[in-house]
RODO-2510 file (C-alpha; in nm, 4 decimals, decimal comma):
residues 338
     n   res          X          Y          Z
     1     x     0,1925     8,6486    -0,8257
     2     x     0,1487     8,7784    -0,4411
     3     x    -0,1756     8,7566    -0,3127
     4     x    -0,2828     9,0335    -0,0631
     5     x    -0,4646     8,9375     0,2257
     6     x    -0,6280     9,2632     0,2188
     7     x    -0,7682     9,2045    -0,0854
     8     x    -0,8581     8,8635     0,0284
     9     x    -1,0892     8,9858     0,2510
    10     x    -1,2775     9,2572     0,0648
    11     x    -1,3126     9,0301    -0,2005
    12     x    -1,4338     8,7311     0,0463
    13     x    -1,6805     9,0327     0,2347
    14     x    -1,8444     9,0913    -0,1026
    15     x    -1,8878     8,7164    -0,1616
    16     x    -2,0334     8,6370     0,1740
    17     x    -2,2496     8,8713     0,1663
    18     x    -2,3670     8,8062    -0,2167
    19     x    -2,4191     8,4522    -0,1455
    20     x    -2,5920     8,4788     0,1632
    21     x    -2,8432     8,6916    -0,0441
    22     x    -2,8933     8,4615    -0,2721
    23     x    -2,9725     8,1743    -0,0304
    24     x    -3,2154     8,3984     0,0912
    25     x    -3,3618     8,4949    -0,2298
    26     x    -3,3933     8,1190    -0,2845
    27     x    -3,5527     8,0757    -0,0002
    28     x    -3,7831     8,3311    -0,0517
    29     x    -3,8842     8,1532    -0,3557
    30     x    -3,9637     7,8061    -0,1549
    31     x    -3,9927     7,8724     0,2058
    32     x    -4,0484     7,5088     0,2614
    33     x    -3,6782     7,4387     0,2619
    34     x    -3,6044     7,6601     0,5477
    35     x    -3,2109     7,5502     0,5827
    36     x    -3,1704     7,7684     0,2887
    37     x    -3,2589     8,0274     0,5164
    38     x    -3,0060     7,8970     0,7583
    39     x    -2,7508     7,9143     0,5381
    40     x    -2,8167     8,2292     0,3966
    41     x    -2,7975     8,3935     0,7314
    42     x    -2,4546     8,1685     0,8057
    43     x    -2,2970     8,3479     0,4915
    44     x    -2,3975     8,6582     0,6562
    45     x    -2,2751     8,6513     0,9916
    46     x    -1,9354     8,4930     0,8422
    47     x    -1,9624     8,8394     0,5798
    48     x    -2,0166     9,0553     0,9410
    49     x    -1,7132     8,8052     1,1648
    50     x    -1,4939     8,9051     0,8580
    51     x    -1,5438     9,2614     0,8837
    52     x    -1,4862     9,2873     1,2305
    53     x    -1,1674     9,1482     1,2185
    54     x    -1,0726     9,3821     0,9758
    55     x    -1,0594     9,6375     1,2222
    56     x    -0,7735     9,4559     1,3991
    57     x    -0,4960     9,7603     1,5127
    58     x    -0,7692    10,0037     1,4787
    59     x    -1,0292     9,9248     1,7351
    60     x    -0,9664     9,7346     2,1011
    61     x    -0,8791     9,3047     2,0815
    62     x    -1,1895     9,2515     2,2687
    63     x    -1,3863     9,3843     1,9455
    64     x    -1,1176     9,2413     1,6410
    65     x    -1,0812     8,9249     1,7699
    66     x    -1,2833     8,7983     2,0525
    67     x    -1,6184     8,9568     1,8950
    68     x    -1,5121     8,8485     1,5283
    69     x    -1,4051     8,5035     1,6556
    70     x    -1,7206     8,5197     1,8276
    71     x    -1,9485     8,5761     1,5324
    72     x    -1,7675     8,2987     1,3021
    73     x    -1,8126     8,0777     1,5029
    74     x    -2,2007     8,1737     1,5453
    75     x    -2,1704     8,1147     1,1538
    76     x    -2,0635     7,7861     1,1538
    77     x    -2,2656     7,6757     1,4216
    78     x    -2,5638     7,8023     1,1974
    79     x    -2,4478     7,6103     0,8830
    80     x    -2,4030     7,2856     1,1241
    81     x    -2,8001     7,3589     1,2438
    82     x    -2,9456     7,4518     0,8668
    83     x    -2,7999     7,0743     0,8038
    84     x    -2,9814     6,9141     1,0957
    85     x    -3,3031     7,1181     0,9714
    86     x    -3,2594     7,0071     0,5938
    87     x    -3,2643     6,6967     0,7617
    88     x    -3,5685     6,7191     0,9448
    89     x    -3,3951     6,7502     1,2560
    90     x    -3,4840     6,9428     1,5574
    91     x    -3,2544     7,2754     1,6244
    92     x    -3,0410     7,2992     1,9425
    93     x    -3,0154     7,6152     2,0695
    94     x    -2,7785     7,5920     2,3556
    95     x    -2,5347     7,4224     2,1238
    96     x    -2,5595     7,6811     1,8586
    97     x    -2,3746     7,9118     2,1295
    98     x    -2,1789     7,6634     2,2807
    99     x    -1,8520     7,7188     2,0770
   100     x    -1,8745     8,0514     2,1157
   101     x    -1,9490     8,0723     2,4585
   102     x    -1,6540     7,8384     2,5447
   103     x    -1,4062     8,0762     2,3694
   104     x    -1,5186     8,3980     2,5345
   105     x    -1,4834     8,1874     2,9148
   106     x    -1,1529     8,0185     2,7666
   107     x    -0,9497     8,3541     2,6552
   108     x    -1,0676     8,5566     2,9235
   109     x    -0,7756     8,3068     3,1451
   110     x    -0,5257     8,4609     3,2355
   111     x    -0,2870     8,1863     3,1536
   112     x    -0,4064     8,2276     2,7957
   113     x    -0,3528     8,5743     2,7369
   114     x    -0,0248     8,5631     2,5840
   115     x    -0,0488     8,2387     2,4019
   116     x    -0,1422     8,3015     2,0800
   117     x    -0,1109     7,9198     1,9065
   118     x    -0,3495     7,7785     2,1895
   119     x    -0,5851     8,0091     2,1152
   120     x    -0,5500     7,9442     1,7866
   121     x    -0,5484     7,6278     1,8489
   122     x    -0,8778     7,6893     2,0298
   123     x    -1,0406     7,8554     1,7885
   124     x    -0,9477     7,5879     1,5071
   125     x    -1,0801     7,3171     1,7009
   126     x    -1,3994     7,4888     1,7486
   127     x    -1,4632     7,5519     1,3447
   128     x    -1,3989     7,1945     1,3054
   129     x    -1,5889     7,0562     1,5206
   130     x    -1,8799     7,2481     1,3917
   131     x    -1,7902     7,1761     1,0217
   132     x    -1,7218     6,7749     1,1180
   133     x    -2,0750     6,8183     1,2421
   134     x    -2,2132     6,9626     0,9703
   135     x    -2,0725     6,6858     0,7256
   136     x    -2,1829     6,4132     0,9993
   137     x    -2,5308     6,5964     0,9507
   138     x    -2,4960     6,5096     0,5939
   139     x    -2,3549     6,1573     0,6381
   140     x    -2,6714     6,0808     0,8434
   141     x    -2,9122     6,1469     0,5807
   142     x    -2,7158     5,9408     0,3312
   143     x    -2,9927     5,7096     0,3191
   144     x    -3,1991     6,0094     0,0882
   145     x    -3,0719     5,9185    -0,2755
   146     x    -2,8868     6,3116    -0,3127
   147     x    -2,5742     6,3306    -0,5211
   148     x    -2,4867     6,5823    -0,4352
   149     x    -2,4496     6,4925    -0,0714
   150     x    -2,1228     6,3490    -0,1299
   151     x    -1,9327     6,6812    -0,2168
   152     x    -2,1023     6,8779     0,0431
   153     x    -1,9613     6,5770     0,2892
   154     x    -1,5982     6,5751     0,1271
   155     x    -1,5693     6,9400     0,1532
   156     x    -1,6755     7,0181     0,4956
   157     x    -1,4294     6,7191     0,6204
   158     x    -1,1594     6,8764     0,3910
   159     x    -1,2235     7,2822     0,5198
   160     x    -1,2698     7,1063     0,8685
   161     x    -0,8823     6,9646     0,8418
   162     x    -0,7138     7,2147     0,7108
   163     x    -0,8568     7,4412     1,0041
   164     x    -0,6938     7,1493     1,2274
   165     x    -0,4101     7,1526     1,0830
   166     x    -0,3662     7,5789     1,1356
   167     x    -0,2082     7,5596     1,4731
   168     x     0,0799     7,3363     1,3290
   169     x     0,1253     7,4987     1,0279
   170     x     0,1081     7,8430     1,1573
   171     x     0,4742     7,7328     1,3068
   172     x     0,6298     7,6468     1,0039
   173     x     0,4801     7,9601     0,7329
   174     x     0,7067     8,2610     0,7766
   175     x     0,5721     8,5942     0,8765
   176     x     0,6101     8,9212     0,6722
   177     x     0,8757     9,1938     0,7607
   178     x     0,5847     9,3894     0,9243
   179     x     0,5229     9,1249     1,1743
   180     x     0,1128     9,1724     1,1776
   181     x    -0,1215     8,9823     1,2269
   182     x    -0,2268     9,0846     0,8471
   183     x     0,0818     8,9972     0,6823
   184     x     0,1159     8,6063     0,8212
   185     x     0,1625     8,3798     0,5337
   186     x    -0,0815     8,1548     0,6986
   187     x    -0,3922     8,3957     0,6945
   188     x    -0,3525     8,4514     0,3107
   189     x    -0,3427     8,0830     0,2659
   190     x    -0,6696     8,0345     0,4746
   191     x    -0,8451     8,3292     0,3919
   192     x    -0,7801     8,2071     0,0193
   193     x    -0,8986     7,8931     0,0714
   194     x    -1,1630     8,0073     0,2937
   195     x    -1,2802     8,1994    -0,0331
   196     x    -1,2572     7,8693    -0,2269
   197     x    -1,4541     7,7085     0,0222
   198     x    -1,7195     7,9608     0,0310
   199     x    -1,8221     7,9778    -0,2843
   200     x    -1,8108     7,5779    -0,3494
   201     x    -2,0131     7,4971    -0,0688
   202     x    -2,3050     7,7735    -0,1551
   203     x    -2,3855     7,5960    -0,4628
   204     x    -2,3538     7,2623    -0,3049
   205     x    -2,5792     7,2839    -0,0955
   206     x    -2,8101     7,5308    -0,3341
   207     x    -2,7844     7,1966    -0,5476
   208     x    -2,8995     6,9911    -0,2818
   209     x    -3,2040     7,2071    -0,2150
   210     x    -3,2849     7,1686    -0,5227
   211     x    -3,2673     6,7902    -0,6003
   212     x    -3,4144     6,7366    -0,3118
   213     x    -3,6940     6,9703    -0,4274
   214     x    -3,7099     6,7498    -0,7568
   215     x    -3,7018     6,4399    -0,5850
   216     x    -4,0116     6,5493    -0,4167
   217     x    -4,1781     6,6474    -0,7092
   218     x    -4,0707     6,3076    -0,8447
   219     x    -4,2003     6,0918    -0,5844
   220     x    -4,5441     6,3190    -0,5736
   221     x    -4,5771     6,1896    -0,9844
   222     x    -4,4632     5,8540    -0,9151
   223     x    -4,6173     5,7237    -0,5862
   224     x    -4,9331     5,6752    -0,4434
   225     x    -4,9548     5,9259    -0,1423
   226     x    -5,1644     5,6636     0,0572
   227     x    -4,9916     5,3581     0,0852
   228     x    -4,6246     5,4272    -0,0651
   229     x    -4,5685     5,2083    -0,3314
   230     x    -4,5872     5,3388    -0,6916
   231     x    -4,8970     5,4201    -0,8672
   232     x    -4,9924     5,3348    -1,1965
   233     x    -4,7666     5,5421    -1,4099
   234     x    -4,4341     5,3919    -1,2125
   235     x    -4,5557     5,0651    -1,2540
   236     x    -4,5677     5,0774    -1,6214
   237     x    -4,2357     5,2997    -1,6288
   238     x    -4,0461     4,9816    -1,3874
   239     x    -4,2381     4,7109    -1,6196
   240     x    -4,1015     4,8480    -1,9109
   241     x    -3,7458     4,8010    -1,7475
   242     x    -3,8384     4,4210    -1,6383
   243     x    -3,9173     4,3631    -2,0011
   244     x    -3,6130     4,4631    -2,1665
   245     x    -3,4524     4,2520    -1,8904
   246     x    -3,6728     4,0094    -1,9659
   247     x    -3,5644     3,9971    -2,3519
   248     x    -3,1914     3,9909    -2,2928
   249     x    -3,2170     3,6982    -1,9909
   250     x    -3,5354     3,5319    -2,0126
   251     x    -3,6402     3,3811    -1,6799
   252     x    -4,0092     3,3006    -1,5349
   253     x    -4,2070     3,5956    -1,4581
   254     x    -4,5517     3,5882    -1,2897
   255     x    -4,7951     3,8797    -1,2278
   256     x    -4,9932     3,8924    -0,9352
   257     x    -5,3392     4,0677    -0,9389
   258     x    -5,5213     4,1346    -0,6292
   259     x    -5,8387     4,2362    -0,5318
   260     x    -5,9917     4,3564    -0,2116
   261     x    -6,3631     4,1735    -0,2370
   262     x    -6,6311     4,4324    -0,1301
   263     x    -6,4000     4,7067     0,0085
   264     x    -6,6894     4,9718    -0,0901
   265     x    -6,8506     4,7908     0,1597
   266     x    -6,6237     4,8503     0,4562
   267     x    -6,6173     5,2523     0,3156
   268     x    -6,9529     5,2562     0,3544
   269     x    -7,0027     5,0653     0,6900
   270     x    -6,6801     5,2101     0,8551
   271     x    -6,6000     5,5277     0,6783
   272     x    -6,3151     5,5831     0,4704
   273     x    -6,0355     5,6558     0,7306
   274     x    -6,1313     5,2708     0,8249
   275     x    -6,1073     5,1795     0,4846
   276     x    -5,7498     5,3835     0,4301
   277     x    -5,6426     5,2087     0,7150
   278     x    -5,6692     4,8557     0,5656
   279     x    -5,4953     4,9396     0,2363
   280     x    -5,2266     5,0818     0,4611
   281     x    -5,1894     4,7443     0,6216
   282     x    -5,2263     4,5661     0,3372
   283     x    -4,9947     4,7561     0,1466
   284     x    -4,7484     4,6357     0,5211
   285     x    -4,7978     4,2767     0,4864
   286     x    -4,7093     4,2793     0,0704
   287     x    -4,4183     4,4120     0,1383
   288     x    -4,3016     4,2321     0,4134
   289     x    -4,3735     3,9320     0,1808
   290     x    -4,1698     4,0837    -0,1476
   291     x    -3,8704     4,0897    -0,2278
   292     x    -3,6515     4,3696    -0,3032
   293     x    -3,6439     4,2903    -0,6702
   294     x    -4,0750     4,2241    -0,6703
   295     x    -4,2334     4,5778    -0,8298
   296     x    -4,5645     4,6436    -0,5996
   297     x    -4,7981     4,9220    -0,7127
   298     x    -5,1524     5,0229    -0,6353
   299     x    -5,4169     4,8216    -0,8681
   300     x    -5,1528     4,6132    -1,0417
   301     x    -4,8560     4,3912    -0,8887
   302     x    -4,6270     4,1774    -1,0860
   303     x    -4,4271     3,9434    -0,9139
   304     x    -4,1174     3,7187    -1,0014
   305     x    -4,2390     3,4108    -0,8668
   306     x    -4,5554     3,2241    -0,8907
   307     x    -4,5169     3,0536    -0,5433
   308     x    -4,5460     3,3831    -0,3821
   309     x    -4,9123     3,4159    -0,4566
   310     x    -4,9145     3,1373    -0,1665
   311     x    -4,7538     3,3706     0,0932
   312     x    -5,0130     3,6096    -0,0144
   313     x    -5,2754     3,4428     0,1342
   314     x    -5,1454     3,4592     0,4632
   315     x    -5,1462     3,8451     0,4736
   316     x    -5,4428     3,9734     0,6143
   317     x    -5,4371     3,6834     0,9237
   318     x    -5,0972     3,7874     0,9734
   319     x    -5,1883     4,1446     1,0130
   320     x    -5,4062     4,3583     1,3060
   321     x    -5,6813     4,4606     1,0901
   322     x    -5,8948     4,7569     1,1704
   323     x    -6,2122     4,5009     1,1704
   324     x    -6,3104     4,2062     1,3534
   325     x    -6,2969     4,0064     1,0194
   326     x    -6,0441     4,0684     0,7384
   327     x    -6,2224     4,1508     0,4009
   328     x    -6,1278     3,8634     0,1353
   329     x    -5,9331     3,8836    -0,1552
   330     x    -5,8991     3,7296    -0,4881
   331     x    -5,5935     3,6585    -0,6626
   332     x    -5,4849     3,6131    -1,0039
   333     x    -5,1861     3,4697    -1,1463
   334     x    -5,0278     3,4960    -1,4939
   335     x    -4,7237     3,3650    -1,5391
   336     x    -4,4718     3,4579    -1,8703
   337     x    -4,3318     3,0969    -1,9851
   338     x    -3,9069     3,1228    -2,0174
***
């Protein structure tokens, strides 16, 4: 079967532009997660670079190639800045245009005008570097427990390659009797694969939107929004878990209750900011005293080790408490027998 590059690019037009509505469309529905946005405007552009070059033979280079090159890389520098904002990372501007910019100063050389693989060379370098970025983006955040992270990663370093690899490739895939730039073997291979990529890459990161939305919504049921640590209805989810463990390898377990004496008190006297700020810095000093494997949540607080309750009373000295004296605390420990 012979695959028409003509074709190719209707058929990746229509899908640039349908995805790039629906990134909008899902953005419209949460417009907290404004890379959506970002992308959905990326998928755009690329629909717009796409149709430009198109016109190749039928309208002047500066427009087919230089403009088209122009506005896909614009795309990609989008995608690369919708990552850094699903991040929560600040949007640079001058970068955005910076690969585009550098190919309009770089072809207008006179030296270059002829040499078609630098340029394409050029312009390969550029997409990659912006899609590398884009999956570096993604790397960074790794820390955020997203699945689906991990495919958006692989296939932005994979699309970013095989645009690497064009220039030495383009050498060795034969050209078609009409000797245009529509009939190399090459751009039916990448505009296929550019297809491929497309569409992958929409719902990966559509699917990462929205795990990260139910994450959120997770955490929200899960933690206490003050200090961090889980509320009441994590704890007992997580104790559950420590029990069964418990049952198939028994092995001393203590729980740790703790009470602030009189912290109406310091509400009353200092005002409840004040008294939000000490269960923040309590909530500080437990943890810097737990261990990883030690479940800590608001009211109740089992711990795996009844000589911890000793480090506990070392917490609020150790700590720069709001008030010239540190409220006292009881503590009391019940320990499960092996």
């Amino acid at each position: 079967m012979r695959l028409d590059v003509n074709t190719l690019f209707i058929v990746t037009i229509y899908v640039e532009v349908i995805l790039g509505l629906l990134l909008l469309f899902v953005w419209a529905q949460n417009t907290q997660v404004y890379a959506v946005c970002w992308w959905g405007f990326a998928h755009l552009i690329r629909a717009g670079s796409i149709v430009v070059f198109g016109m190749y033979g039928t309208v002047p280079d500066l427009i087919s190639i230089d403009l088209a090159n122009t506005l896909l890389f614009t795309a990609f520098a989008i995608t690369w800045t919708g990552a850094r904002v699903f991040d929560g990372r600040p949007v640079e501007p001058v970068y955005m245009v910076t690969g585009a910019v550098l190919w309009l100063l770089v072809c207008r050389l006179p030296v270059l005008a002829d040499a078609v693989n630098v340029r394409a060379l050029i312009a390969s370098g550029i997409i990659t570097t912006y899609t590398w970025l884009t999956a570096y983006e993604f790397w960074r955040g790794r820390d955020e427990k997203l699945v689906s992270r991990w495919p958006a990663i692989f296939m932005l370093f994979a699309h970013g390659a095989l645009f690497l690899l064009r220039t030495p490739l383009v050498t060795l895939l034969p050209w078609s009797s009409t000797n245009t730039m529509l009939g190399s073997v090459w751009l039916t291979v990448l505009s296929f694969e550019a297809l491929l990529f497309t569409i992958s890459v929409a719902f990966i990161l559509l699917a990462m939107a929205k795990e990260r939305t139910e994450l959120r919504h997770r955490n929200a049921a899960m933690l206490d929004p003050l200090t961090g640590i889980a509320n009441r209805r994590s704890f007992l989810q997580d104790a559950a878990q420590l029990a069964k463990r418990h049952r198939a390898d028994p092995h001393p377990t203590a729980v740790l209750l703790i009470d602030l004496d009189h912290f109406k008190s310091i509400n009353d006297r200092f005002g409840h900011a004040v008294g939000d700020r000490v269960l923040e810095i309590f909530t500080q000093a437990a943890r810097q005293s737990l261990r990883s494997s030690d479940l800590v949540a608001k009211s109740l607080q089992p711990s795996s080790a009844t000589p911890a309750a000793r480090r506990r009373r070392r917490w609020p000295s150790a700590s720069a408490w709001p008030l010239r004296r540190p409220p006292k605390r009881s503590a009391a420990v019940r320990s499960a027998p092996r």
